[in-house]
CHARMM-style PDB file with segment names, atoms N, HN, CA, C and O in Angstrom:
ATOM      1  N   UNK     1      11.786  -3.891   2.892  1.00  0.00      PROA
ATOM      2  CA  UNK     1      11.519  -4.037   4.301  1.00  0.00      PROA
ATOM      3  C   UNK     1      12.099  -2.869   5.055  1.00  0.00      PROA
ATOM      4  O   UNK     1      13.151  -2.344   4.688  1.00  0.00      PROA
ATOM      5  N   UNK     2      11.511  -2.513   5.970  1.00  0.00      PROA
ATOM      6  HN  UNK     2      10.657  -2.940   6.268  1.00  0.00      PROA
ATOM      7  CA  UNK     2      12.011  -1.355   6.739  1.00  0.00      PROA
ATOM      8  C   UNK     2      11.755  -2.326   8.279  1.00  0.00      PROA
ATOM      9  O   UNK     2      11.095  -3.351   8.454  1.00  0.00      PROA
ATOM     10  N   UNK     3      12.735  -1.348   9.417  1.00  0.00      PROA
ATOM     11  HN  UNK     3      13.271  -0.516   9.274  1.00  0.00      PROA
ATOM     12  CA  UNK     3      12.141  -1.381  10.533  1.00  0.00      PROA
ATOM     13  C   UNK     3      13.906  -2.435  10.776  1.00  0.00      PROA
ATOM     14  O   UNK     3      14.745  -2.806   9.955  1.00  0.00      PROA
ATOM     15  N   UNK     4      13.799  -2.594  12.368  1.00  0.00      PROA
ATOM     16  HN  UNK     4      13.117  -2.292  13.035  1.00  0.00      PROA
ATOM     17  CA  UNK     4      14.844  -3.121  12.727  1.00  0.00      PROA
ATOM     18  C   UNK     4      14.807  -4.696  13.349  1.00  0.00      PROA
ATOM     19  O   UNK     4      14.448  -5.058  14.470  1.00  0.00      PROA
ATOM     20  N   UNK     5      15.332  -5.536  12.160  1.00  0.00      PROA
ATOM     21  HN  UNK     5      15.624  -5.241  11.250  1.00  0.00      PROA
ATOM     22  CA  UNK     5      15.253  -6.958  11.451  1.00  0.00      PROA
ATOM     23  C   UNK     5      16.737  -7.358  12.058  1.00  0.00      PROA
ATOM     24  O   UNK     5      17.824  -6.884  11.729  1.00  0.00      PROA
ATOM     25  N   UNK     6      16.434  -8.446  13.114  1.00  0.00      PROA
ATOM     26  HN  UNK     6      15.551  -8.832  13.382  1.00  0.00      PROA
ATOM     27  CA  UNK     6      17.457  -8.698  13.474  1.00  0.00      PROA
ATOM     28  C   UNK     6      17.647 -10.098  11.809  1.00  0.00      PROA
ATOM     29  O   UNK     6      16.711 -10.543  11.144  1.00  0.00      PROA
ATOM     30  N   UNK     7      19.143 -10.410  11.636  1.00  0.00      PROA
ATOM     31  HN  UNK     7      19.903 -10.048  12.176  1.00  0.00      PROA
ATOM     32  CA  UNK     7      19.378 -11.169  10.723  1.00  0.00      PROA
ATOM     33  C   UNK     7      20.147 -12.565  10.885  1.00  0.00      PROA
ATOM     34  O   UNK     7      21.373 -12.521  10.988  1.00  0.00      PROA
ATOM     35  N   UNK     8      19.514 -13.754  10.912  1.00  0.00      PROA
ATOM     36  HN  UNK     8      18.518 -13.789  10.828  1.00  0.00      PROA
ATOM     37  CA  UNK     8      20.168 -15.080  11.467  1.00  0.00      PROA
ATOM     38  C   UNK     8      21.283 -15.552  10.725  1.00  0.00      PROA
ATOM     39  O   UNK     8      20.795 -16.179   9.785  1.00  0.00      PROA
ATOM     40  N   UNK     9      22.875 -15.591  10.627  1.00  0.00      PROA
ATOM     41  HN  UNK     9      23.271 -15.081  11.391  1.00  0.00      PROA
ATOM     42  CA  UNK     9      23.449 -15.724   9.774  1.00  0.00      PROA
ATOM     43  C   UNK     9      23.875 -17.441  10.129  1.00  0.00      PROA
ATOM     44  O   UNK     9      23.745 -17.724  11.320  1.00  0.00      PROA
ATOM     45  N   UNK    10      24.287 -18.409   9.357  1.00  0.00      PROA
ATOM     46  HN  UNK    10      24.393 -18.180   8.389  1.00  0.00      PROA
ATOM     47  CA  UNK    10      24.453 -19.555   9.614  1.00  0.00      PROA
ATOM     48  C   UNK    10      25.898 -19.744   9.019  1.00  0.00      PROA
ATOM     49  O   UNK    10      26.263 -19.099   8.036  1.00  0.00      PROA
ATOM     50  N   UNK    11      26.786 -20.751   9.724  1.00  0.00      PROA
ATOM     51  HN  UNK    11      26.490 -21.275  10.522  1.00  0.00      PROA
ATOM     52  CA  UNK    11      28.354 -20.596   9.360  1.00  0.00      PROA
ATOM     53  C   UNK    11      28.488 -20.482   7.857  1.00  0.00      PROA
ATOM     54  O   UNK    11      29.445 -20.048   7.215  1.00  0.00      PROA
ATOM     55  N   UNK    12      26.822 -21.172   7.242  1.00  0.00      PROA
ATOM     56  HN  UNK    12      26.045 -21.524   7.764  1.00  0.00      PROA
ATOM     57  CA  UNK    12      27.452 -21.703   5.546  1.00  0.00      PROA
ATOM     58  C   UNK    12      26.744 -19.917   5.196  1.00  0.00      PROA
ATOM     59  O   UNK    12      27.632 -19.303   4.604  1.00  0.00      PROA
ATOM     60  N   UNK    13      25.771 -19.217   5.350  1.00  0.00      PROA
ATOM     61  HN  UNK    13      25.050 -19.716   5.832  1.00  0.00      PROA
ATOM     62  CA  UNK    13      25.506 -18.161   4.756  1.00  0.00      PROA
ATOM     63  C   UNK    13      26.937 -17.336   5.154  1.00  0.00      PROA
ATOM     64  O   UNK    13      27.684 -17.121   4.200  1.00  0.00      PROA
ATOM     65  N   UNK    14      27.331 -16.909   6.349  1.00  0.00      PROA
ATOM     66  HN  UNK    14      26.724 -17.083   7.124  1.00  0.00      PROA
ATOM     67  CA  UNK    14      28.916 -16.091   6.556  1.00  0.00      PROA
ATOM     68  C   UNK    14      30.134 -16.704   5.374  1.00  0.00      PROA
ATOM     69  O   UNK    14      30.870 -15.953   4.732  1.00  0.00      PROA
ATOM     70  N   UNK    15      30.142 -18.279   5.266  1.00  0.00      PROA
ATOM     71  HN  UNK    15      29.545 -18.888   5.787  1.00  0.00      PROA
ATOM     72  CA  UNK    15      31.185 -18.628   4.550  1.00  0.00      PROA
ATOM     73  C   UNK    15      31.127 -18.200   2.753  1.00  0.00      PROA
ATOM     74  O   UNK    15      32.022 -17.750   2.037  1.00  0.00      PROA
ATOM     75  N   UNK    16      29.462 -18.612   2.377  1.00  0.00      PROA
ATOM     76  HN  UNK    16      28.735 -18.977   2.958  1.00  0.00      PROA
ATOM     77  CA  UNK    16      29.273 -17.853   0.901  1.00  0.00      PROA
ATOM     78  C   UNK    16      29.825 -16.359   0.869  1.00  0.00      PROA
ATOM     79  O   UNK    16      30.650 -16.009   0.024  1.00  0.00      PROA
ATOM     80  N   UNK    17      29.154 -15.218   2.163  1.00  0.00      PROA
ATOM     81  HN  UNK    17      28.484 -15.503   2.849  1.00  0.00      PROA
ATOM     82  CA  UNK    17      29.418 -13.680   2.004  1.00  0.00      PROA
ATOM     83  C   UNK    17      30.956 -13.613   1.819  1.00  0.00      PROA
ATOM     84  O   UNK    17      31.360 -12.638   1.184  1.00  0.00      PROA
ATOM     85  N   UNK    18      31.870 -14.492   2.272  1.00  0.00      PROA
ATOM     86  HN  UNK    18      31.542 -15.283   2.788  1.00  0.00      PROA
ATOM     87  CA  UNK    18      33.357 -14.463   2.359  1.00  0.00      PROA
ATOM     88  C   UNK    18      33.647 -14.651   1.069  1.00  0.00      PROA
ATOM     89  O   UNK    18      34.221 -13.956   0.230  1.00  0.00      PROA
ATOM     90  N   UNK    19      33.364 -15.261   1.059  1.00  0.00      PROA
ATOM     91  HN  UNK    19      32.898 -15.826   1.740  1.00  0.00      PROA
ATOM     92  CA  UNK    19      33.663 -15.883  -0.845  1.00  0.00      PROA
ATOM     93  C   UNK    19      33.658 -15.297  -2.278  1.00  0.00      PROA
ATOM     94  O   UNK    19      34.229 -15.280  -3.369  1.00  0.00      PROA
ATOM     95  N   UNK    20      32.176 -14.626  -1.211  1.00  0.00      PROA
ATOM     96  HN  UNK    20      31.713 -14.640  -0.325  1.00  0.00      PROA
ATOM     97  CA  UNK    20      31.937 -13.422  -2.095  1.00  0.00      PROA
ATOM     98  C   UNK    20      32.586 -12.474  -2.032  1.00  0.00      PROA
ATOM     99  O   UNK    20      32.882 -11.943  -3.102  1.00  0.00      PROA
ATOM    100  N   UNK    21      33.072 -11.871  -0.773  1.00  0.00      PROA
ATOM    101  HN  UNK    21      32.832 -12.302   0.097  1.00  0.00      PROA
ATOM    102  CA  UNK    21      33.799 -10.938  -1.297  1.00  0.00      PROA
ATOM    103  C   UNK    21      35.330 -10.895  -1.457  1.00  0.00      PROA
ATOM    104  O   UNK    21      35.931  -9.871  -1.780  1.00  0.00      PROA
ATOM    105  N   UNK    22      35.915 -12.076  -1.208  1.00  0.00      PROA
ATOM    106  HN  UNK    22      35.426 -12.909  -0.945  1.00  0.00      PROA
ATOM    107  CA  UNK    22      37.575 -12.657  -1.850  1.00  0.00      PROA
ATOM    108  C   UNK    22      36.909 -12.872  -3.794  1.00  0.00      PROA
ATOM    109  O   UNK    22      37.649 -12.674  -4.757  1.00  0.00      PROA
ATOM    110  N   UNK    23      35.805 -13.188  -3.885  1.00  0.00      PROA
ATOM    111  HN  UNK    23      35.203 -13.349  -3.102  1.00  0.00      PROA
ATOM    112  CA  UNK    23      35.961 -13.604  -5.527  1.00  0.00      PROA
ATOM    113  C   UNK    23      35.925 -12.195  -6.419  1.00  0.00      PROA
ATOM    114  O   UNK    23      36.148 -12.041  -7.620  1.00  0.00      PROA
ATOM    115  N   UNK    24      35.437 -10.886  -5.037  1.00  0.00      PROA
ATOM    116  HN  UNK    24      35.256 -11.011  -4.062  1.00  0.00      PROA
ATOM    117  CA  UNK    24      35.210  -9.614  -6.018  1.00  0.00      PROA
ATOM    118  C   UNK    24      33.641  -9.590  -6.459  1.00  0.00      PROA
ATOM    119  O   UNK    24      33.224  -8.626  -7.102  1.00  0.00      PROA
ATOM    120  N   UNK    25      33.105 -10.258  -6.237  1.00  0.00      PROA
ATOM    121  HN  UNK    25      33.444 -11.040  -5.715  1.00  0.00      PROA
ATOM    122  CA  UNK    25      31.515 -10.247  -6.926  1.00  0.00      PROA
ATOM    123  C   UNK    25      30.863  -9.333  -6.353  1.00  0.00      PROA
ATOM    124  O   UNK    25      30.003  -8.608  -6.853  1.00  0.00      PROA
ATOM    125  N   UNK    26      31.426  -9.348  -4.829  1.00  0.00      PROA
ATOM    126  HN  UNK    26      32.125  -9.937  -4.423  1.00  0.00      PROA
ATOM    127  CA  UNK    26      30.724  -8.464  -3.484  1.00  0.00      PROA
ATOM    128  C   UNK    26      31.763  -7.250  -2.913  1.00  0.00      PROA
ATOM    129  O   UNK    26      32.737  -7.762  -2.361  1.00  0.00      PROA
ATOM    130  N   UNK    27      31.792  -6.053  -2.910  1.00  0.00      PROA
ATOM    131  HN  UNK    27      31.001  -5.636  -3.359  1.00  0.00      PROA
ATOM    132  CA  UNK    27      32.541  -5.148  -2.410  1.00  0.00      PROA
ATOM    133  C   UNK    27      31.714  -4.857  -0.962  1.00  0.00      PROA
ATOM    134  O   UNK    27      30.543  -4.871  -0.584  1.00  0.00      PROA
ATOM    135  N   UNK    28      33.400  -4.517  -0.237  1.00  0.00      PROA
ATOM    136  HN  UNK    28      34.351  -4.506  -0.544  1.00  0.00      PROA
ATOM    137  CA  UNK    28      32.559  -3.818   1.198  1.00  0.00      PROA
ATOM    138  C   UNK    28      33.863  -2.736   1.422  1.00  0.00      PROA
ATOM    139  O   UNK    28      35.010  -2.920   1.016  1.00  0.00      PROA
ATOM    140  N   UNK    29      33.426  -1.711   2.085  1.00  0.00      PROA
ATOM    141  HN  UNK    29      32.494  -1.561   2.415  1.00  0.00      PROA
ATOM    142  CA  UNK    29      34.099  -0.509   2.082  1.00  0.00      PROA
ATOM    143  C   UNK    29      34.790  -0.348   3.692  1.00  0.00      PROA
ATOM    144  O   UNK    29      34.471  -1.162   4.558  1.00  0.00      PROA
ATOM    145  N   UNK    30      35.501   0.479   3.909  1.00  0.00      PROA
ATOM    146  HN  UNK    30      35.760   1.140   3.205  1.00  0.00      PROA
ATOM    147  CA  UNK    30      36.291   0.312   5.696  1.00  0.00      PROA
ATOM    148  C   UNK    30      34.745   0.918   6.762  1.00  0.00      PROA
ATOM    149  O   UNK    30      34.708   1.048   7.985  1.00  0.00      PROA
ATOM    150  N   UNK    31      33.938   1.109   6.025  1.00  0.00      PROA
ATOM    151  HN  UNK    31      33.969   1.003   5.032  1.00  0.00      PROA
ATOM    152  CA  UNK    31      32.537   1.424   7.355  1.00  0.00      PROA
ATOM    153  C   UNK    31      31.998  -0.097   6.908  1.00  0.00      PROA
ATOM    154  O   UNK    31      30.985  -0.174   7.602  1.00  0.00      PROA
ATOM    155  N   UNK    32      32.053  -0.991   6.375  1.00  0.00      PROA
ATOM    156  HN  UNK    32      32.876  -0.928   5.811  1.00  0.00      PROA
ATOM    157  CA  UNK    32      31.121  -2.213   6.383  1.00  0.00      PROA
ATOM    158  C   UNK    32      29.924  -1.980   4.979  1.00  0.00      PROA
ATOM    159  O   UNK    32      29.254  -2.986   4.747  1.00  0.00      PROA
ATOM    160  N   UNK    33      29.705  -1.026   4.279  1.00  0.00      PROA
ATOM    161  HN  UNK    33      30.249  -0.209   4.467  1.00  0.00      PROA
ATOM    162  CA  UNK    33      28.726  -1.069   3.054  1.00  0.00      PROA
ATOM    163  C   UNK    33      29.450  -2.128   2.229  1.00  0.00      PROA
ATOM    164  O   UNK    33      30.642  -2.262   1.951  1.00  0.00      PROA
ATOM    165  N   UNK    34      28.481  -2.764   1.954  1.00  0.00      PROA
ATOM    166  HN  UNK    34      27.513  -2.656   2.180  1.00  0.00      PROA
ATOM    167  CA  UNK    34      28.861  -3.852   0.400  1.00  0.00      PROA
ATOM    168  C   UNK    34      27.792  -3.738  -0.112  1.00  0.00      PROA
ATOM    169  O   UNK    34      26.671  -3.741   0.398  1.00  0.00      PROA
ATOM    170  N   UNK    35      28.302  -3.572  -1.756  1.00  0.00      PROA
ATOM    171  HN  UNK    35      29.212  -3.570  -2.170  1.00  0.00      PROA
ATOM    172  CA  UNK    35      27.494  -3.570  -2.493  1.00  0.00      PROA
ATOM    173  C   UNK    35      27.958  -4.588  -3.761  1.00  0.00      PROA
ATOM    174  O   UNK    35      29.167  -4.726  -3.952  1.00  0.00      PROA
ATOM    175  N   UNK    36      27.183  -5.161  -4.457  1.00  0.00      PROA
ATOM    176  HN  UNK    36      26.201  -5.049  -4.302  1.00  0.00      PROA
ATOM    177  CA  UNK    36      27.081  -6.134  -5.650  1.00  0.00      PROA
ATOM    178  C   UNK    36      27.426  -5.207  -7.103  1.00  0.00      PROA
ATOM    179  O   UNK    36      27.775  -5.752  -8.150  1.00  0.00      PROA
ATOM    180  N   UNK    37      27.294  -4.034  -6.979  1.00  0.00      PROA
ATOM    181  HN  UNK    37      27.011  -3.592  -6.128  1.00  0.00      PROA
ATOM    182  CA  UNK    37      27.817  -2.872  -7.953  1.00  0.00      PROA
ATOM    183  C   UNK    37      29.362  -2.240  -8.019  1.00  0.00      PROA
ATOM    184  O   UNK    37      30.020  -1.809  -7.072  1.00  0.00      PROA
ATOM    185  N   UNK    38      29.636  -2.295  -9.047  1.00  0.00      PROA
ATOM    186  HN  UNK    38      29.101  -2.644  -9.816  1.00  0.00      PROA
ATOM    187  CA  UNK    38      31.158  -1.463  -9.268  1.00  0.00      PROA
ATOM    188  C   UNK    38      30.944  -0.236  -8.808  1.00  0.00      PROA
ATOM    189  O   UNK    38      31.535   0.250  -7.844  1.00  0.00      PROA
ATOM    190  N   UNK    39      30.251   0.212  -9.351  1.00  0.00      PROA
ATOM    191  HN  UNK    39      29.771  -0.182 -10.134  1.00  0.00      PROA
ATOM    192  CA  UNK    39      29.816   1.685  -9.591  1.00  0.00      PROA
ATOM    193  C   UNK    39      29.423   2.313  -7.901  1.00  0.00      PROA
ATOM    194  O   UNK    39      29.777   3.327  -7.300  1.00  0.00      PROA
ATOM    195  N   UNK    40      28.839   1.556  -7.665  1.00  0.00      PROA
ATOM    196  HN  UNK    40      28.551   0.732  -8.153  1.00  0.00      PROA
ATOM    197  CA  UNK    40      28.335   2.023  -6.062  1.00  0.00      PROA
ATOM    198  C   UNK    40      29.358   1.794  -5.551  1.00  0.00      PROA
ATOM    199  O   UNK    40      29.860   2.863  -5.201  1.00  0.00      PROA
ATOM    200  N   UNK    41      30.217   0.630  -5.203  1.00  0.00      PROA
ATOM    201  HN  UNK    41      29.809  -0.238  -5.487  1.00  0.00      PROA
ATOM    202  CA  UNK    41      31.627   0.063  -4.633  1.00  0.00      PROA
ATOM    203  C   UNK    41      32.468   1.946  -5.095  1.00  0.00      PROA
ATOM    204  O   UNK    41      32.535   2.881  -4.297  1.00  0.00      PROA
ATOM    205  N   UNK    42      32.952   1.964  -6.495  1.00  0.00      PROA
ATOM    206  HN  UNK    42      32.898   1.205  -7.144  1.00  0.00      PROA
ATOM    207  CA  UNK    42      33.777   3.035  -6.396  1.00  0.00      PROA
ATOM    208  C   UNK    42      33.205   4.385  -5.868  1.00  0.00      PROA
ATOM    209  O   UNK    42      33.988   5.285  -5.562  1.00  0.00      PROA
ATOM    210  N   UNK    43      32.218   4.504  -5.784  1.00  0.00      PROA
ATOM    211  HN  UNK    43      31.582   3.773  -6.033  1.00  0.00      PROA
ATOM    212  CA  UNK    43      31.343   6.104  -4.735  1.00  0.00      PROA
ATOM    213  C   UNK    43      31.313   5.583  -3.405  1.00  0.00      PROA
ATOM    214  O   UNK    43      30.866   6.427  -2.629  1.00  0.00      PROA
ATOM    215  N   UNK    44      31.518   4.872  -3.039  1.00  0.00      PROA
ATOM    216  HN  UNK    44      31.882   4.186  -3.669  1.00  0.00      PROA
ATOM    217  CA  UNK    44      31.748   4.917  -1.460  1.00  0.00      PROA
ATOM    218  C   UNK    44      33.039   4.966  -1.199  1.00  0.00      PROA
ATOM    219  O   UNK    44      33.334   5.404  -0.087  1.00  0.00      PROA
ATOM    220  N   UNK    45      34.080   4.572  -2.053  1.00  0.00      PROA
ATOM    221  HN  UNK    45      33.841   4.216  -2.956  1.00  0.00      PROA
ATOM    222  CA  UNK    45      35.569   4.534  -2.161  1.00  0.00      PROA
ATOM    223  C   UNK    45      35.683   6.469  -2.496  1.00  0.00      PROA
ATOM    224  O   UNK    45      36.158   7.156  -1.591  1.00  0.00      PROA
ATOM    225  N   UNK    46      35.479   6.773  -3.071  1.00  0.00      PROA
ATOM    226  HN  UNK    46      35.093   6.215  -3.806  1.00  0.00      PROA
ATOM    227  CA  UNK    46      35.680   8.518  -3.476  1.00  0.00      PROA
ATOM    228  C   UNK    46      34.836   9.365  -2.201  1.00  0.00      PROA
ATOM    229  O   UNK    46      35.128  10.463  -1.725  1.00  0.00      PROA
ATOM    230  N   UNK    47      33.837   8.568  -1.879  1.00  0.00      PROA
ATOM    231  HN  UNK    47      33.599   7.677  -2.265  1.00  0.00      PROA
ATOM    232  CA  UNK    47      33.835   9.352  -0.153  1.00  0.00      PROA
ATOM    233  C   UNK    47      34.275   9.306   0.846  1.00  0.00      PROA
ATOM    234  O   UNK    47      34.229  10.048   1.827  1.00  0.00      PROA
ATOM    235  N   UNK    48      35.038   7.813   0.489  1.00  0.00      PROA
ATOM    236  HN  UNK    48      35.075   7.210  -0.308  1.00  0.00      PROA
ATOM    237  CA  UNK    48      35.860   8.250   1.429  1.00  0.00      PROA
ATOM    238  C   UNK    48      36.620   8.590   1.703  1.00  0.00      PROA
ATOM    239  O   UNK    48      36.873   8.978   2.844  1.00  0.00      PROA
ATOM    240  N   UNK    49      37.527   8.595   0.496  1.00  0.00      PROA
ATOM    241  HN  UNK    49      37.322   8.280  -0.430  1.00  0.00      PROA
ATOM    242  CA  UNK    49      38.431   9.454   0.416  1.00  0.00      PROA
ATOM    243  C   UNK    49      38.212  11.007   0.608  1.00  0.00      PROA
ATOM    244  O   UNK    49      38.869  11.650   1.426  1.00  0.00      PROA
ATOM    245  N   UNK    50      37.234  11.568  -0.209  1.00  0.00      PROA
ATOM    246  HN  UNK    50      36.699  11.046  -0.873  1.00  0.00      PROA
ATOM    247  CA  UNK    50      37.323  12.978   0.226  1.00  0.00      PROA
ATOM    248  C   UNK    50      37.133  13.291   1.705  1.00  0.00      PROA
ATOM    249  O   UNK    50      37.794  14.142   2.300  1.00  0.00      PROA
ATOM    250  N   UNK    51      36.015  12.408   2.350  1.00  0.00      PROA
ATOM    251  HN  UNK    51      35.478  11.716   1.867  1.00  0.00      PROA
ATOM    252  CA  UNK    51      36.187  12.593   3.910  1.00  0.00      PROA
ATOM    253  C   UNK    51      37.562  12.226   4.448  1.00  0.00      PROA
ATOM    254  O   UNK    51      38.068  13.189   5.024  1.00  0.00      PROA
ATOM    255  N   UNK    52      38.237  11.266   4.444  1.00  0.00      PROA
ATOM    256  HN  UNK    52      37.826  10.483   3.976  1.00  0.00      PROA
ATOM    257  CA  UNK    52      39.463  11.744   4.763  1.00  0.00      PROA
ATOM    258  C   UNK    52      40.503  12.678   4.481  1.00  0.00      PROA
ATOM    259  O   UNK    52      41.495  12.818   5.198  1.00  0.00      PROA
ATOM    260  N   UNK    53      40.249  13.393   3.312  1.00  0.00      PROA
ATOM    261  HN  UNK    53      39.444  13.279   2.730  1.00  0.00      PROA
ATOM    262  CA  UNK    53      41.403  14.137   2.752  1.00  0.00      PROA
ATOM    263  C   UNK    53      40.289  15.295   4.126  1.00  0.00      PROA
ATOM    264  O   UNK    53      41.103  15.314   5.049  1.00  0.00      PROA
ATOM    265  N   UNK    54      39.484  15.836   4.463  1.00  0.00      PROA
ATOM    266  HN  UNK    54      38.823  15.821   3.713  1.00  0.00      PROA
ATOM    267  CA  UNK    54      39.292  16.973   4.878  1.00  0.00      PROA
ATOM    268  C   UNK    54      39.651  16.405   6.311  1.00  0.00      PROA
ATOM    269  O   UNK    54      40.106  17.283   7.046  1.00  0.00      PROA
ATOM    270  N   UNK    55      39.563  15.210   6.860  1.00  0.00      PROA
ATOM    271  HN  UNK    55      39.194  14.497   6.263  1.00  0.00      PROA
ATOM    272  CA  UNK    55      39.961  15.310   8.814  1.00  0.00      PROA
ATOM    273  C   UNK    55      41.736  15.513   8.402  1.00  0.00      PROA
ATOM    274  O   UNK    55      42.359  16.077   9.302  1.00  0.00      PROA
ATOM    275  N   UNK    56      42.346  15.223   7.502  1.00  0.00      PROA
ATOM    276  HN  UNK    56      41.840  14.765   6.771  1.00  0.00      PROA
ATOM    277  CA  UNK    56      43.591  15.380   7.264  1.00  0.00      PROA
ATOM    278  C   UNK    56      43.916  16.998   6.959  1.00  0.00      PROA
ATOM    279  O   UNK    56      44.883  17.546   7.490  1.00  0.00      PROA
ATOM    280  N   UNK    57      43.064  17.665   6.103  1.00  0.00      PROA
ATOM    281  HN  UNK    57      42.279  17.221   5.672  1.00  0.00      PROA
ATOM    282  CA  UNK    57      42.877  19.287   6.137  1.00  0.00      PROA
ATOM    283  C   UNK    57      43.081  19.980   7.468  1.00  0.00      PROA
ATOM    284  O   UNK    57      43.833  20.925   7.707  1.00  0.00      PROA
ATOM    285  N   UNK    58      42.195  19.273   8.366  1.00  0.00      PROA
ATOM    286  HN  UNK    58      41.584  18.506   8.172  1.00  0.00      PROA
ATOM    287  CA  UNK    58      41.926  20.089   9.741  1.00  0.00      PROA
ATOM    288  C   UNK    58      42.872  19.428  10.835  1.00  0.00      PROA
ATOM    289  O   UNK    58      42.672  19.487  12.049  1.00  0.00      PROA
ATOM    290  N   UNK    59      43.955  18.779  10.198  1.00  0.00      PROA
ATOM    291  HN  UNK    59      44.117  18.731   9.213  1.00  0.00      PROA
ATOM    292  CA  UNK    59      44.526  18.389  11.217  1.00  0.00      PROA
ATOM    293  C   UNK    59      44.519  17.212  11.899  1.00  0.00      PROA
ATOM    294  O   UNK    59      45.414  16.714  12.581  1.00  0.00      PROA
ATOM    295  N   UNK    60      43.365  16.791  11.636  1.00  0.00      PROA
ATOM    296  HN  UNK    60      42.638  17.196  11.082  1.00  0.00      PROA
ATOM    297  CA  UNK    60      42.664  15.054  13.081  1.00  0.00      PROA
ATOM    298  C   UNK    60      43.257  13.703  12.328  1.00  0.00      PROA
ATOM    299  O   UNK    60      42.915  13.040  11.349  1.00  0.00      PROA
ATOM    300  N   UNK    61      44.471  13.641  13.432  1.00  0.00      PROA
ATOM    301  HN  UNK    61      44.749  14.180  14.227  1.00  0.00      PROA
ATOM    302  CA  UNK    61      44.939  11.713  13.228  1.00  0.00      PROA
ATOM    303  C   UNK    61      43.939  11.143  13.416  1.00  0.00      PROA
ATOM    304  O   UNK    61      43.014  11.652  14.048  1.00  0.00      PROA
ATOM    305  N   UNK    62      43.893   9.792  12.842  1.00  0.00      PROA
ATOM    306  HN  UNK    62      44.645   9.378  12.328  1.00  0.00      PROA
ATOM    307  CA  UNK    62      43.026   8.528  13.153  1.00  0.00      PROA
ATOM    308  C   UNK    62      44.135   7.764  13.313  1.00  0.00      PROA
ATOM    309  O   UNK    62      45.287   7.963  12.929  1.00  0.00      PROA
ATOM    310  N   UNK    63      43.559   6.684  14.048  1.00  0.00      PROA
ATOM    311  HN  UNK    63      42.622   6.522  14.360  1.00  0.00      PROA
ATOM    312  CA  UNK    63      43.694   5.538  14.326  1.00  0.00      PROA
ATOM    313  C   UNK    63      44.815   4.895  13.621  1.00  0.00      PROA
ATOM    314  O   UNK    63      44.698   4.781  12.401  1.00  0.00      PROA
ATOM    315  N   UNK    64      46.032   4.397  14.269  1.00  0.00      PROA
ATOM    316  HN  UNK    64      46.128   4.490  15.260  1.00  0.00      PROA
ATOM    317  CA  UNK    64      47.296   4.166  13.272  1.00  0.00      PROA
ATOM    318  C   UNK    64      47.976   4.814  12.738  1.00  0.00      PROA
ATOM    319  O   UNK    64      48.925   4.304  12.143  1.00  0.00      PROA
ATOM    320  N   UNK    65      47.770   6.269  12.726  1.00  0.00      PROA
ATOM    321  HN  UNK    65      46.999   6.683  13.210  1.00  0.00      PROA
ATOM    322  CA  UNK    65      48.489   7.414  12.176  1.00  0.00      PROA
ATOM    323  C   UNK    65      49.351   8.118  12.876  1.00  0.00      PROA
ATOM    324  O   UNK    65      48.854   9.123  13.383  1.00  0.00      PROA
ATOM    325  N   UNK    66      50.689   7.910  13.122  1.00  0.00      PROA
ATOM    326  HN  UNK    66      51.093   7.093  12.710  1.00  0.00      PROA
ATOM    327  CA  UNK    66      51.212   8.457  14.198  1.00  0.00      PROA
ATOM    328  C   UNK    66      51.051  10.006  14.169  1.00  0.00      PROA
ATOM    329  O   UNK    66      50.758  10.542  13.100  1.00  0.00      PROA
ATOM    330  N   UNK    67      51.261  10.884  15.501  1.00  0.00      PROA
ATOM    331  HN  UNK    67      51.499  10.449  16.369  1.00  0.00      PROA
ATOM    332  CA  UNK    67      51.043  12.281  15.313  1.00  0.00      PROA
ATOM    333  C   UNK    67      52.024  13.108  15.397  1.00  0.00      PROA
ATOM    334  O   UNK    67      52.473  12.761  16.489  1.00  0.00      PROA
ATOM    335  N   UNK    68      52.779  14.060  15.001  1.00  0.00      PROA
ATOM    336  HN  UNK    68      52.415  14.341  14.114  1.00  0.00      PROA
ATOM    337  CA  UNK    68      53.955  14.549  14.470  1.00  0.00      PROA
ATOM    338  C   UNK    68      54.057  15.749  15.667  1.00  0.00      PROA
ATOM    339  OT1 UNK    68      55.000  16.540  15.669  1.00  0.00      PROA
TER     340      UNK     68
END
């Protein structure tokens, strides 16, 4: 499906996605991607890390990081 799909979530579909991802079955990354894959889960984890190692290169605090 393409195109912009709004999505009806119901308390019991939110409470399964939770479940899912406390049991580990479901990964989600600090931008919100989840994926059902290890493999995809750890490549969004190694981008993000390298994107942070470079705003840390150039200097740029985020959020919670005190600035020196």
């Amino acid at each position: 499906m393409q195109g912009n799909w709004a999505v009806m979530t119901t308390p019991e579909s939110r409470r399964q996605e939770e479940q899912a991802l406390e049991s580990g079955e479901v990964y989600q990354d600090a931008e919100g991607r989840r994926t059902a894959d290890p493999g995809t889960a750890a490549a969004h984890a190694h981008s993000e890390a390298d994107r942070n190692a470079e705003h840390l290169k150039r200097g740029e605090v985020g959020p919670g990081t005190p600035e020196k």
